[in-house]
LUMPATI-875838 format. One record per residue: residue in one letter; y, x, z of N, C-alpha, C in turn. Coordinates in nm, 3 decimals. Each point is the difference from the previous one (the first is absolute). Example, Ala and Ser with C-alpha at 12.3 -4.5 7.8 and 13.67 -1.06 7.14 Angstrom:
<recs>
   badren       npy       npx       npz      capy      capx      capz       cpy       cpx       cpz
        A    -0.569     1.319     0.780     0.119    -0.089     0.000     0.120     0.090     0.000
        S     0.105    -0.035    -0.072     0.119     0.082     0.006     0.109    -0.077     0.073
</recs>
This chain:
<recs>
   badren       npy       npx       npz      capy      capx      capz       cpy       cpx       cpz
        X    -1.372     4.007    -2.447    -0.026    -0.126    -0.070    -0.069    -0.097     0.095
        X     0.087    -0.121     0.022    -0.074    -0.086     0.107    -0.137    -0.066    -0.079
        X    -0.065    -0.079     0.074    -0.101    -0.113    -0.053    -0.006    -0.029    -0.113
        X     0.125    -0.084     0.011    -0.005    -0.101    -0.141     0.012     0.078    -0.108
        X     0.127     0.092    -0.005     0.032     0.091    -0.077    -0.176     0.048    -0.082
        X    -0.054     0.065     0.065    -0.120     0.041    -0.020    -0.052    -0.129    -0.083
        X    -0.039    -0.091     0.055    -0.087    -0.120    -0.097     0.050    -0.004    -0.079
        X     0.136    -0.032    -0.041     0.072    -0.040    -0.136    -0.032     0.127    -0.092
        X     0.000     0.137     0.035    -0.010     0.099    -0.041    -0.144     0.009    -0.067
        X    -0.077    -0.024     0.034    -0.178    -0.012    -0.039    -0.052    -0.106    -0.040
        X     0.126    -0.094    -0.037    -0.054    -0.191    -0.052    -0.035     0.079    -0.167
        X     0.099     0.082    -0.055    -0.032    -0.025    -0.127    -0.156     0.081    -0.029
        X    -0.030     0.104     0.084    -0.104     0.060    -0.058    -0.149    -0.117     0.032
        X    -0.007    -0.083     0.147    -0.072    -0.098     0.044    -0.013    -0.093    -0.145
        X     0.085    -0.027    -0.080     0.064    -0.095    -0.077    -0.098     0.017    -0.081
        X     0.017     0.125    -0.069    -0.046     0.044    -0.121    -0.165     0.049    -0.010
        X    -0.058    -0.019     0.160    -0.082     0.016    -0.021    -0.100    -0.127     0.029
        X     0.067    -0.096     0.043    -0.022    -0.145     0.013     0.023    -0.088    -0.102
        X     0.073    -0.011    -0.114     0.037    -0.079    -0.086    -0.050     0.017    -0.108
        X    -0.084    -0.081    -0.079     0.010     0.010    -0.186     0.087     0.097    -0.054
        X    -0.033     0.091    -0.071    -0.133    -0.005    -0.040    -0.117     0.099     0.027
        X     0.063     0.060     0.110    -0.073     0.159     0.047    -0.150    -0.021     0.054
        X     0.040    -0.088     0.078    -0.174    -0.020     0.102    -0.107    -0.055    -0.115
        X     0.039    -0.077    -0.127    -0.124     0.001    -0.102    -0.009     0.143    -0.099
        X     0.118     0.055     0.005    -0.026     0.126    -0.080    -0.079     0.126     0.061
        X     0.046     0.004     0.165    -0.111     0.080     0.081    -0.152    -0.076    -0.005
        X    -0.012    -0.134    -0.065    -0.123    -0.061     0.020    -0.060     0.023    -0.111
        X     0.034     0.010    -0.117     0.000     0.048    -0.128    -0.040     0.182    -0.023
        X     0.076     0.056     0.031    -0.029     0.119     0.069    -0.158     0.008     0.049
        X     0.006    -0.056     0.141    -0.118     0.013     0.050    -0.141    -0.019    -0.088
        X     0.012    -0.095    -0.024    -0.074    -0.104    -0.081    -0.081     0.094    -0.112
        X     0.074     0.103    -0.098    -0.065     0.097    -0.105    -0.016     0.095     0.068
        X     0.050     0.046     0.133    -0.070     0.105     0.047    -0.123    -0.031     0.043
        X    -0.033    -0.137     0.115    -0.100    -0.014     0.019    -0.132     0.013    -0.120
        X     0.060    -0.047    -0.084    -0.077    -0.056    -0.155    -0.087     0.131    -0.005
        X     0.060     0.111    -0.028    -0.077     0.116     0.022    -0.142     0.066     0.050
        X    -0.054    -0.109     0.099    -0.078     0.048     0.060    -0.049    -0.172     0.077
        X     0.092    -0.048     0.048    -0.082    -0.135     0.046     0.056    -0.143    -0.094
        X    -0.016    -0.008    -0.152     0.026    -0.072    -0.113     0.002    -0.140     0.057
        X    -0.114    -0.102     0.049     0.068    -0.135     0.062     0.127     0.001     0.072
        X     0.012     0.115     0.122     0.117    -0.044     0.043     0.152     0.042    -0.051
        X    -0.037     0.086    -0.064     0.108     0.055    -0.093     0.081    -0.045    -0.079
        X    -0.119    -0.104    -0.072     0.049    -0.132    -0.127     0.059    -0.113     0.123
        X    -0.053    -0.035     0.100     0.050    -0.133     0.083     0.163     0.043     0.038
        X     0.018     0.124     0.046     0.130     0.035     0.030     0.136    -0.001    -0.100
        X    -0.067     0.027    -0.126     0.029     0.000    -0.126     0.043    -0.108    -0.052
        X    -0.092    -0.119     0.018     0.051    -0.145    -0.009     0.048    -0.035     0.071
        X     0.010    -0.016     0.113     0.098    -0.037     0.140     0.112     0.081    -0.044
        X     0.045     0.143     0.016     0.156     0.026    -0.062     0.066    -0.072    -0.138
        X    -0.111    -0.073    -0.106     0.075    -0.009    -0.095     0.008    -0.167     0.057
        X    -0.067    -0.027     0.052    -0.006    -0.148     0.054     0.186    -0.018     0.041
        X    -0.049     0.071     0.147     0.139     0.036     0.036     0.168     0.023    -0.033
        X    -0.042     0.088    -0.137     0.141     0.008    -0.060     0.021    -0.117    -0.105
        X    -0.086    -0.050    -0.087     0.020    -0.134    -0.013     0.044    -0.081     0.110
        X    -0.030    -0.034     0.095     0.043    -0.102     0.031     0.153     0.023     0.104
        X     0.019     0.103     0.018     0.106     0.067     0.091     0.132    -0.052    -0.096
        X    -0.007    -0.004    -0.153     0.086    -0.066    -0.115     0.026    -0.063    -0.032
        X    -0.110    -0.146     0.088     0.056    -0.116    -0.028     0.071    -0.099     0.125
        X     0.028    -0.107    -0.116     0.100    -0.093     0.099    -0.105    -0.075     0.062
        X    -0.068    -0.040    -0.028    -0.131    -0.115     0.060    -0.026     0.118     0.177
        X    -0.019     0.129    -0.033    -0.025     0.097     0.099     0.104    -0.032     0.091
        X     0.107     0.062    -0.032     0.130    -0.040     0.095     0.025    -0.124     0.039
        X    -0.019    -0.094    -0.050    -0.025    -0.142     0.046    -0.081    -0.056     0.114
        X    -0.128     0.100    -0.022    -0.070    -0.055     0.074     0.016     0.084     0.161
        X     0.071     0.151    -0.034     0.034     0.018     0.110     0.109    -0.039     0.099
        X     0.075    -0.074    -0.065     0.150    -0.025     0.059    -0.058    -0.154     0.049
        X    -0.119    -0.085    -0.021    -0.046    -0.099     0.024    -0.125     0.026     0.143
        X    -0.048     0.110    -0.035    -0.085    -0.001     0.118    -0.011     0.104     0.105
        X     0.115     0.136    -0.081     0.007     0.117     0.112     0.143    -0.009     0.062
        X     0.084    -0.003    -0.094     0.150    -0.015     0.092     0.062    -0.156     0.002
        X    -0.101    -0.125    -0.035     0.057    -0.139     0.021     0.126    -0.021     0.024
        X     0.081    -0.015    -0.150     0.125    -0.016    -0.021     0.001    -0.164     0.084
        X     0.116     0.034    -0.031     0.067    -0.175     0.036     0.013    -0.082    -0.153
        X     0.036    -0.117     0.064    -0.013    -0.106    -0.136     0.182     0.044     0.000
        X     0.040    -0.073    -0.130     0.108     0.030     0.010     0.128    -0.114     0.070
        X     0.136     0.025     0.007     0.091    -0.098     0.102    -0.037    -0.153    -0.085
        X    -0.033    -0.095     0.030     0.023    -0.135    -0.060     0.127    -0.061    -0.033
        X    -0.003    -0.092    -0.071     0.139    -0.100    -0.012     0.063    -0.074     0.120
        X    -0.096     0.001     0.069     0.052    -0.096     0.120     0.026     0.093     0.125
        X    -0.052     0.152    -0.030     0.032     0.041     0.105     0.147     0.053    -0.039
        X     0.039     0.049    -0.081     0.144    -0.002    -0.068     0.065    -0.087     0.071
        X    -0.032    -0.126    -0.048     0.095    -0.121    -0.012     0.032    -0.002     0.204
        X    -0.090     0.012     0.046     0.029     0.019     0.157     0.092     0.096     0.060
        X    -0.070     0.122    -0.096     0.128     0.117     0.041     0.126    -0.022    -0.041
        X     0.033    -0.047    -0.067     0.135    -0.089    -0.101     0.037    -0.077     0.119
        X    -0.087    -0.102     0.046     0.098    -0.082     0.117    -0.003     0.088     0.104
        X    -0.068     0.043     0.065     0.011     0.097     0.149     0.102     0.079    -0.066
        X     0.057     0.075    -0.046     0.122     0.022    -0.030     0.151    -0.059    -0.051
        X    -0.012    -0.105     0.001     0.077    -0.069    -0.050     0.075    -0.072     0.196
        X    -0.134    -0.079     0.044     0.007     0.011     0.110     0.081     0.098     0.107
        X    -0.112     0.115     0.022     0.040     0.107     0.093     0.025     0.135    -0.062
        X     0.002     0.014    -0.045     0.035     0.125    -0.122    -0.038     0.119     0.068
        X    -0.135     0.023     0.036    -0.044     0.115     0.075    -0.123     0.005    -0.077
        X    -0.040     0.010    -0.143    -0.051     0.049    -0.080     0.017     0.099    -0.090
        X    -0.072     0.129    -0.001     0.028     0.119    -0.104    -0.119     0.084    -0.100
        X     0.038    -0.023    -0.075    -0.091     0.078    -0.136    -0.020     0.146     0.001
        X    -0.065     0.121     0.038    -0.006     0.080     0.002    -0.118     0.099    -0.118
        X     0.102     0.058    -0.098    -0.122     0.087    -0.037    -0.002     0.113     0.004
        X    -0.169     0.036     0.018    -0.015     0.135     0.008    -0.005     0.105    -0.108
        X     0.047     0.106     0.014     0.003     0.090    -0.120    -0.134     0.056    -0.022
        X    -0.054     0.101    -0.143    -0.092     0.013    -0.038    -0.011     0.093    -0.119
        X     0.094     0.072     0.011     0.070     0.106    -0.068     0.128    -0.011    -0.083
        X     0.023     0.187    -0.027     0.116    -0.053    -0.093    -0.001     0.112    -0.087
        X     0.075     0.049    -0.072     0.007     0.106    -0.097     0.139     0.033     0.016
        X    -0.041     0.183    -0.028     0.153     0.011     0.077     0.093     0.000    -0.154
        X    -0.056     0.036    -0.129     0.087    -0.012    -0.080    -0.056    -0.036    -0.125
        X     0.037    -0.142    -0.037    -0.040    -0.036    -0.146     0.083    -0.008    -0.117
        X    -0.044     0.125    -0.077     0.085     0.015    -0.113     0.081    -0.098    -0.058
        X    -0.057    -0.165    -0.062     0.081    -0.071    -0.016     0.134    -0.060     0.026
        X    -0.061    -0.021     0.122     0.107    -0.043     0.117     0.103     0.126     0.067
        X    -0.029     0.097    -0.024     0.099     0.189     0.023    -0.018    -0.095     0.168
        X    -0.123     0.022     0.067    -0.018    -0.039     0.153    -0.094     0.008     0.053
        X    -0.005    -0.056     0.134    -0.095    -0.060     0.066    -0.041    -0.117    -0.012
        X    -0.127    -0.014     0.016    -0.042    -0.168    -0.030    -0.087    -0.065     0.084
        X    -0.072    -0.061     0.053    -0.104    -0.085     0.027    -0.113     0.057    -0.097
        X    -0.097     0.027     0.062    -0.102    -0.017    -0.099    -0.066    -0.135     0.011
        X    -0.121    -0.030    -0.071    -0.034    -0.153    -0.092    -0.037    -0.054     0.109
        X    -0.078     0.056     0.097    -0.027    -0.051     0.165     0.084    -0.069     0.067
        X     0.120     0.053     0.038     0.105    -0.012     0.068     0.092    -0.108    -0.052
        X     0.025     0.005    -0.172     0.057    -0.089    -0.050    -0.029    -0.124    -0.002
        X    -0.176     0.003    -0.036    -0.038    -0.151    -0.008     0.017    -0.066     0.167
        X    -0.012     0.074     0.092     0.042    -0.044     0.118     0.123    -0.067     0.045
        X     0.071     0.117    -0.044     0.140    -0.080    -0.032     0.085    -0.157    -0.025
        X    -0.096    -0.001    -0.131     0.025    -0.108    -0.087    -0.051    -0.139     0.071
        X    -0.123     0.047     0.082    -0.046    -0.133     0.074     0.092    -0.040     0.107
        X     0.070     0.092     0.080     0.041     0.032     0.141     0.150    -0.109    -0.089
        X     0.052     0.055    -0.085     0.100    -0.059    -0.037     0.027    -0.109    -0.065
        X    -0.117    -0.072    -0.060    -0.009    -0.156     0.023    -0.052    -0.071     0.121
        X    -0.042     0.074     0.065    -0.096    -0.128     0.105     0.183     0.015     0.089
        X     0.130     0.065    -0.014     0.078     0.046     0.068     0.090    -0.122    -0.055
        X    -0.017     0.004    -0.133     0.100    -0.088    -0.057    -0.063    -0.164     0.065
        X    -0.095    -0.016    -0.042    -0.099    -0.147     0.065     0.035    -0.046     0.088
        X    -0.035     0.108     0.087    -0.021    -0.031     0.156     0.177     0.018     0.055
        X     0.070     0.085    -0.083     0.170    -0.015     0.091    -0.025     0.103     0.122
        X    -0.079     0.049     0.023    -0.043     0.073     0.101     0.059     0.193    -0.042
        X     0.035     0.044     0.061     0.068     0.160    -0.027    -0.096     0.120     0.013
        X     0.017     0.061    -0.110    -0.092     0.101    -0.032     0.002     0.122     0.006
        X    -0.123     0.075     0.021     0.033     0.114     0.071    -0.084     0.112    -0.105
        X    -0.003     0.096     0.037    -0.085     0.093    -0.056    -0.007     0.180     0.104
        X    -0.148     0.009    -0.004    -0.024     0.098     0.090    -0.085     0.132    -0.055
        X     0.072     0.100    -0.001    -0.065     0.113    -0.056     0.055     0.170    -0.040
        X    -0.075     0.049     0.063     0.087     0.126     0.023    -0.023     0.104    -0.134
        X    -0.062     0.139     0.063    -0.032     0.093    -0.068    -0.164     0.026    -0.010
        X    -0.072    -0.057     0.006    -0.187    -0.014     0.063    -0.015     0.140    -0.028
        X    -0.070     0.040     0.090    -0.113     0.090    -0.010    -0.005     0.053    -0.117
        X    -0.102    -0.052    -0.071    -0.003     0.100    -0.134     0.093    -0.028    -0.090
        X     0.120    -0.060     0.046     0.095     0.032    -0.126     0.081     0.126    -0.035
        X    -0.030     0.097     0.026     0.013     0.183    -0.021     0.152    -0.031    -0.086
        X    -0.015    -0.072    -0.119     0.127     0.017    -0.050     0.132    -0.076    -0.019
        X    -0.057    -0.111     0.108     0.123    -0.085     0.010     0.090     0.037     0.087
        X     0.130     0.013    -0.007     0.101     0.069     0.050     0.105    -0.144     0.070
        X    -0.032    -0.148    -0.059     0.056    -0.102     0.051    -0.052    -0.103     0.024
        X     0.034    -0.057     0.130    -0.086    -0.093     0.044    -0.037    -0.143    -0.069
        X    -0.120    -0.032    -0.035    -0.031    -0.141    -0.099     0.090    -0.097     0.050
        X     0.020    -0.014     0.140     0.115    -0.144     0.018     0.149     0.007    -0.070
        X     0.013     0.134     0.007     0.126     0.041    -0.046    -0.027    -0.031    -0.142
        X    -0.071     0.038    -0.102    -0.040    -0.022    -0.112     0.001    -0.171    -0.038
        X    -0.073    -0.039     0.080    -0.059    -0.158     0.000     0.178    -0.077    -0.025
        X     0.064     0.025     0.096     0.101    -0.054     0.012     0.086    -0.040    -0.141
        X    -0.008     0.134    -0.014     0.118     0.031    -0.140    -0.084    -0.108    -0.110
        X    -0.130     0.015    -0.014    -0.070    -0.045    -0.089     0.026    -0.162    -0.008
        X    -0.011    -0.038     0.153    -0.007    -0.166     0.022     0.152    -0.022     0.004
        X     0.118     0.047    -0.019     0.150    -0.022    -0.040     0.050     0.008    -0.110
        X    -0.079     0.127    -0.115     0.039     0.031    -0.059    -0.042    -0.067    -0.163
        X    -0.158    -0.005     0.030    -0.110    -0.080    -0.082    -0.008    -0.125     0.027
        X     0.021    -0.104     0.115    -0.021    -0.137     0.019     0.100    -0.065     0.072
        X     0.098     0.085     0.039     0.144    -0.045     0.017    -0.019    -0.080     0.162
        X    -0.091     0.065     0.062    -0.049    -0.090     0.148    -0.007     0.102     0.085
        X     0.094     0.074     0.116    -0.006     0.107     0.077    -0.085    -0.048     0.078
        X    -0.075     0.111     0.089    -0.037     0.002     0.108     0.107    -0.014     0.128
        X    -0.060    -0.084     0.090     0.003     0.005     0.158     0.056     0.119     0.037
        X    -0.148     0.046    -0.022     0.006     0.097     0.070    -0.083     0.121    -0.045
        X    -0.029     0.114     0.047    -0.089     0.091    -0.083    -0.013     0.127     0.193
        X    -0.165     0.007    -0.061    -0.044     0.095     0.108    -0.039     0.105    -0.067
        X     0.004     0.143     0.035    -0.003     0.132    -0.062    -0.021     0.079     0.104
        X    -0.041     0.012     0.071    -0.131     0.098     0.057    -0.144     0.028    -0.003
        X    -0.058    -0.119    -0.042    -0.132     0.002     0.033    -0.081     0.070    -0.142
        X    -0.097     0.084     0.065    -0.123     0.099    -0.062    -0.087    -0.077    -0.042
        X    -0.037    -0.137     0.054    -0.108    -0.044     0.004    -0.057    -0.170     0.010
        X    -0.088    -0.065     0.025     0.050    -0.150     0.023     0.004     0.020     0.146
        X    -0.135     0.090     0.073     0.082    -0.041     0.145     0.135     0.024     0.058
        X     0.101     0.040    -0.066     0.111     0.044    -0.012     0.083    -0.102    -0.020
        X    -0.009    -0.043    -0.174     0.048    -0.125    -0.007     0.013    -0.098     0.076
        X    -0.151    -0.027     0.108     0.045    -0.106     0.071     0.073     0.042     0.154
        X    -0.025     0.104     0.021     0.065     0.033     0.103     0.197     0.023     0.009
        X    -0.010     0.033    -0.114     0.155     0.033    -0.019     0.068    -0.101    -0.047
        X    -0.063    -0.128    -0.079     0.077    -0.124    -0.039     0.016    -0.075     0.112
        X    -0.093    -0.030     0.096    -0.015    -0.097     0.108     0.092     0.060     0.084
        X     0.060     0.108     0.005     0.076     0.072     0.077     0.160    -0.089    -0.107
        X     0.023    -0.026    -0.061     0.086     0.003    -0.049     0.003    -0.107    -0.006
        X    -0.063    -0.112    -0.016    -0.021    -0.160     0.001     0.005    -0.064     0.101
        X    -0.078     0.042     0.155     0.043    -0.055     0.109     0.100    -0.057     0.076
        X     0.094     0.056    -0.057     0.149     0.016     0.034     0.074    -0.127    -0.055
        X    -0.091    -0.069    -0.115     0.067    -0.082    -0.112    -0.057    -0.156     0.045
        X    -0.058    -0.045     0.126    -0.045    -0.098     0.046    -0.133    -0.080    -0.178
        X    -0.026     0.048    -0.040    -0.117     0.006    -0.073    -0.109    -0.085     0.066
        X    -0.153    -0.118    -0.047    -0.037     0.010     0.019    -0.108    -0.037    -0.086
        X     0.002     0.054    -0.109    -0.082    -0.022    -0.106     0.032     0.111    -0.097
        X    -0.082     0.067    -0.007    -0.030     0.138    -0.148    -0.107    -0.038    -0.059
        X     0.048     0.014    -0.158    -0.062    -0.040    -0.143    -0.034     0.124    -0.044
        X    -0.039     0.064     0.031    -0.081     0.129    -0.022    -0.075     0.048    -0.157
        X     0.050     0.092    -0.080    -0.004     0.007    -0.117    -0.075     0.130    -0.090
        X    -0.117     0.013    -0.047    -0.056     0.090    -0.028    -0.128    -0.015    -0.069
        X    -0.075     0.108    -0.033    -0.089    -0.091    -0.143    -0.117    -0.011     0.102
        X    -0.067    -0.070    -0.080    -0.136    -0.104     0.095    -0.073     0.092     0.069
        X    -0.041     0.136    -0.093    -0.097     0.125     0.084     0.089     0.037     0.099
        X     0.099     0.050     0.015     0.046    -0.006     0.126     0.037    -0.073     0.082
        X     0.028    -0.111     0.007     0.018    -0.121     0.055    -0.057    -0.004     0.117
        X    -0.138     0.001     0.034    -0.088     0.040     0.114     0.071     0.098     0.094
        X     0.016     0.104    -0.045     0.053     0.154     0.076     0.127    -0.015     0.026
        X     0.077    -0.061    -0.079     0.138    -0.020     0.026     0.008    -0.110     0.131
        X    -0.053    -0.112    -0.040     0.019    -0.113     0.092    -0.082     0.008     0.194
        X    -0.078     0.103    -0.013    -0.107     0.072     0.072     0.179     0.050     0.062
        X     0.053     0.121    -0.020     0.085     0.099     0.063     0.105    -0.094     0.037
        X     0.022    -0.091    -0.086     0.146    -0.085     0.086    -0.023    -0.109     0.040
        X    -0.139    -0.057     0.081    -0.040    -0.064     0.101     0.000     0.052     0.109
        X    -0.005     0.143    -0.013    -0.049     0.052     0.105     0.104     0.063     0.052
        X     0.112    -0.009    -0.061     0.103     0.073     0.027     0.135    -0.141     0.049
        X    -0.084    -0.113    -0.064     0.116    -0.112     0.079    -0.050    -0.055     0.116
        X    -0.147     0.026     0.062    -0.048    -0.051     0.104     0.144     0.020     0.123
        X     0.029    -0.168     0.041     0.056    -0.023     0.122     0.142    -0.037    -0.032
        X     0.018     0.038    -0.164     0.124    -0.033    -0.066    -0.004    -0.180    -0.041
        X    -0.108    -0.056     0.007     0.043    -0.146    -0.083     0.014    -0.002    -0.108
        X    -0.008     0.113    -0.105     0.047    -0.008    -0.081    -0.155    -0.039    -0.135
        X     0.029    -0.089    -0.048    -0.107    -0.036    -0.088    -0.030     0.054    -0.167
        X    -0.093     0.038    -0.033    -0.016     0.102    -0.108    -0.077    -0.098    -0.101
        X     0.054     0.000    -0.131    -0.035    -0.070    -0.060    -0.008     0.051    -0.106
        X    -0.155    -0.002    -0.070    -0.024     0.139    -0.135     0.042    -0.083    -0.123
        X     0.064     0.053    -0.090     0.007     0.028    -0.141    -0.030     0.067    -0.082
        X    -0.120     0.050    -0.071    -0.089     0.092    -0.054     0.075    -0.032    -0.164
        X     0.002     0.170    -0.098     0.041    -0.068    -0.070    -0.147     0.069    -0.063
        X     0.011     0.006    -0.154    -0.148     0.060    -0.086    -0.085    -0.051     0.045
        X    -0.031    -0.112     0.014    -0.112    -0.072     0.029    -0.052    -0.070    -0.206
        X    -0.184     0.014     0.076    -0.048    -0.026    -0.175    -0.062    -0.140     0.029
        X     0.023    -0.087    -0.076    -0.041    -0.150    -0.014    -0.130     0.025    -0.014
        X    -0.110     0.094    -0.070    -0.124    -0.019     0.002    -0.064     0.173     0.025
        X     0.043     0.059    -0.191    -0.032     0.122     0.018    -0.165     0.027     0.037
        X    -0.075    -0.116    -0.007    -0.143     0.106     0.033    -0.114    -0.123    -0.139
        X     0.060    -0.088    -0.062    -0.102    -0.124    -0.058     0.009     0.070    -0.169
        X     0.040     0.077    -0.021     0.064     0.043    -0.172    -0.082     0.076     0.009
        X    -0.037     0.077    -0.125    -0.094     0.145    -0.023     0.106     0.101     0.000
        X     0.096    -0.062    -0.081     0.060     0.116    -0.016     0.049     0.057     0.188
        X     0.029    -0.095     0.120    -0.010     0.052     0.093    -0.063     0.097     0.058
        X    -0.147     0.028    -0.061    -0.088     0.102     0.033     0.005     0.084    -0.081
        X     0.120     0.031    -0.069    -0.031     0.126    -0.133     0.117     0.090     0.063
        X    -0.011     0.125    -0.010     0.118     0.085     0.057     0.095    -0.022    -0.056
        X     0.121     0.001     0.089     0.164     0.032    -0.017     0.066     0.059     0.057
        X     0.137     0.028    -0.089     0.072     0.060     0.133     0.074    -0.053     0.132
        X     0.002    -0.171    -0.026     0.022    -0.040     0.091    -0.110    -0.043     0.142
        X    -0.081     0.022    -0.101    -0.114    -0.046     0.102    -0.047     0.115     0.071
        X     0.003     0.145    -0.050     0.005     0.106     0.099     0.127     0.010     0.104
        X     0.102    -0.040    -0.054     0.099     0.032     0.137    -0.024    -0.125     0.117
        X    -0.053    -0.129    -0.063    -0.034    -0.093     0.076    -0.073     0.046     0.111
        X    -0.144     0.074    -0.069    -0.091     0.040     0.103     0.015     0.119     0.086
        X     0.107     0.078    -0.017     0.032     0.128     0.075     0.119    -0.072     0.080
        X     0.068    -0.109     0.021     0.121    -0.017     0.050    -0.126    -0.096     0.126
        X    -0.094    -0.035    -0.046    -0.085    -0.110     0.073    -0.068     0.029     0.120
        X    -0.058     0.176    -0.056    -0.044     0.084     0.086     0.077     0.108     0.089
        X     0.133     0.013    -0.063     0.081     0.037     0.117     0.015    -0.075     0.113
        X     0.030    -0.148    -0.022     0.051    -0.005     0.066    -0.060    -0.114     0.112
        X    -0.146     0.068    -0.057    -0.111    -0.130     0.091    -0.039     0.165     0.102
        X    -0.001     0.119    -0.040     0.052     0.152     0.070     0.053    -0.029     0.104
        X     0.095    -0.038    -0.032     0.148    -0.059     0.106    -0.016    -0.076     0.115
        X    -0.053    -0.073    -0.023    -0.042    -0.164     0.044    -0.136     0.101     0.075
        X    -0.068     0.095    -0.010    -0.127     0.057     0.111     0.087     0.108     0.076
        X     0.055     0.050    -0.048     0.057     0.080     0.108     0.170    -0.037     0.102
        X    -0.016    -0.106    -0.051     0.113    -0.038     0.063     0.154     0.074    -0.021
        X     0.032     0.055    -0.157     0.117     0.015    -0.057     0.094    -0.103    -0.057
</recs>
């Protein structure tokens, strides 16, 4: 088992012991054992885990991390559209690319494979800013890492979905990549070729950073200009009460926030 092999192999147990809601429940834990015998600090630990898992639930939480630990991007403007619309119209070396973000290998409804809600809402952006802009769209995404039971690649999936559901094929579709540094390595491999010099880069705001991070670094010397489109971005999310009251969206907010501000320190 080379390197990487190995890391990908030990992300999920790192994961689980890094993410909501374990590290307040070992704090919680601690907290009545201490109680036992040294009672101030026992009760402080006690309130700090419940502190903790409250707030690990809300959206105001995740908000405030995607604002000050993984600093999303604002989202594409009207006018930057309206530019990409003429630079293509012009020189037609503009392309929409999105990244995948899972998929499911079989949903009863559908007797298939699907996109899961990640991947789809990605989709959906990648394929208007495609229609807008006149610019040709792509989609990149293999078998990742921990997808144990996907047996077909998300671009392959993506495709059928964006022909079949919105009547707008893909370009093109990439199906190797494990990973985003993958993604960008294996699309830019495939785009170079296409005199390109502008990518609209497509993926939700917490990753946005990590994504746009790997395919800068992977077009250095190419010319080629990267231009983010974040989608799940929250207009406020932290001024409401109910923002600070647990949910379930507001826990996946804050575990998707802390992955992938993870990401963004170790350079995945």
């Amino acid at each position: 088992m080379n390197l990487e092999a190995l890391i990908q192999a030990a992300k999920p147990l790192a994961l689980l012991l890094l993410m909501p809601p374990l590290p307040f429940m070992v704090l919680l834990a601690l907290g009545m054992a201490l109680g036992r015998r040294w009672r101030r600090a026992g009760l402080a630990a006690v309130l700090l885990g419940l502190a903790g898992l409250w707030l690990s639930c809300c959206e105001g939480t995740g908000q405030w991390l995607a604002e000050r630990l993984v600093r999303v991007p604002p989202p594409l403007q009207a006018a930057q559209i309206e530019a990409l619309s003429e630079q293509q119209r012009t020189h037609g070396d503009v392309a929409v690319l999105v990244l995948g973000g899972g998929a499911r290998q079989f949903v009863p409804e559908y007797n298939g494979p699907r996109l899961n809600d990640i991947s789809g809402e990605r989709l959906r952006l990648g394929l208007w800013l495609s229609r807008r802009t006149g610019a040709a769209l792509g989609f990149s995404g293999g078998i990742g890492w921990q997808s144990k039971d996907l047996r077909q690649a998300e671009a392959e999936i993506a495709a059928r979905s964006a022909e079949e559901d919105y009547g707008q094929p893909l370009r093109w579709t990439e199906s190797r990549s494990r990973d985003t540094r993958e993604n960008a390595q294996f699309s830019l491999e495939l785009l170079r070729e296409q005199g390109l010099r502008t990518l609209v880069l497509v993926t939700h705001d917490l990753h946005m950073p990590r994504a746009a991070r790997a395919f800068r670094q992977a077009a250095v010397g190419s010319g080629l200009t990267i231009v983010e489109a974040p989608v799940g971005l929250r207009a406020d999310a932290m001024s409401e009460i109910s923002d600070w009251c647990p949910s379930s969206p507001g826990f996946a907010r804050v575990r998707y926030a802390i992955y992938e501000w993870l990401g963004l320190l170790v350079g995945h």
